[in-house]
N, C-alpha and C positions, 0 to 999 in steps of 0.2 A: 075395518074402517073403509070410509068412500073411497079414500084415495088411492087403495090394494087395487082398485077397479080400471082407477088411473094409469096404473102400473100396468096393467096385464093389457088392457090397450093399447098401450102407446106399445107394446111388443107387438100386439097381434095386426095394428091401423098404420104403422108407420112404412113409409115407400124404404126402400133399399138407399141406405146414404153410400154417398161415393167414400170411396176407402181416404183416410187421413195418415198422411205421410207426414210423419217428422224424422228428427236428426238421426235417430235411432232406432226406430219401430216404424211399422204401420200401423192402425189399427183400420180392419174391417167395417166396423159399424159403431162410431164415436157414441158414448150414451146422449151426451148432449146438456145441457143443463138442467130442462125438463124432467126430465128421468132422475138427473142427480137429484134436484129438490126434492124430489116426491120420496125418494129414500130418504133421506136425511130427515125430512118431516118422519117421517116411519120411522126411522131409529131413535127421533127425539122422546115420539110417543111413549116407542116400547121400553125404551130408558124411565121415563115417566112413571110408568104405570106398566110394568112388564106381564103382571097376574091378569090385568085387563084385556092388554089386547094382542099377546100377541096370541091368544085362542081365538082371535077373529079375524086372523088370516089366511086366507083361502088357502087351497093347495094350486090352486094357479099362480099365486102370486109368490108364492114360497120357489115355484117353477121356476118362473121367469128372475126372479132375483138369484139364485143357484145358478141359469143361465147367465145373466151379463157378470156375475164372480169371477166365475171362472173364464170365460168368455170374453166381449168386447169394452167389460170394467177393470178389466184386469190391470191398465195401465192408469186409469183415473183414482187417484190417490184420497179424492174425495170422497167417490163411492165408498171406495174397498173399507174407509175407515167407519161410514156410516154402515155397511153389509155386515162389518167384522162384528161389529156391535150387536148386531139383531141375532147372530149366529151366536155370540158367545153368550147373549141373555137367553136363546132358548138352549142353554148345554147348562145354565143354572136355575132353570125350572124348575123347580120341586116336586115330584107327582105329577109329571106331564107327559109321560111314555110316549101317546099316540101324536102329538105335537113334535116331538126329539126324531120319532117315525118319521113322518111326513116330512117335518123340515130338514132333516140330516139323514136319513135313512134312505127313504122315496125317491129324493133330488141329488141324490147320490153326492153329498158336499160330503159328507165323511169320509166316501170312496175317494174325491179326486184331490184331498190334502193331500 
């Protein structure tokens, strides 16, 4: 989809945000709302229509989401539930080996559960 393009942008375009300090944590590099929508759009899709698209997700964008997972989403409750979703639709895949590869293998998310 266009908006996978959206995604890997806004990783690769966006300036260094100052670190966000609350009661408890810091986090590093907030996603920010932008970033949240554009996942949630992406995990509505692939809720949708899982056989459609998510074989039309790049492996950059597979990257970059495995990145803020574990990373600077790890505290946003939003993401992680829209992230959890697109991970556990491509682990019931059917016949999709090199997709389960790339997005669990490659991006090493199987590694850092």
């Amino acid at each position: 989809p266009a908006f996978c393009q959206l995604i890997v942008r806004s990783q690769t375009t966006r300036k260094r945000a100052r670190k966000l300090k609350l009661s408890a944590y810091a986090v590093e590099e907030p996603l920010g709302s932008t970033r949240t929508a554009l996942v949630r759009l992406l995990s509505q899709a692939c809720s949708f229509a899982p056989d459609a698209v998510i074989p039309l997700i790049p492996s950059s964008c597979w990257k970059v989401l495995a990145g803020w997972y574990f990373g600077s989403g790890r505290c946003n409750h939003i993401f992680h539930s829209a992230a959890s979703l697109i991970f556990r639709l491509v682990f019931e895949l059917e016949g999709a080996d090199a997709i389960k590869k790339l997005a669990l293998v490659n991006c090493k998310v199987l590694h850092r559960l």
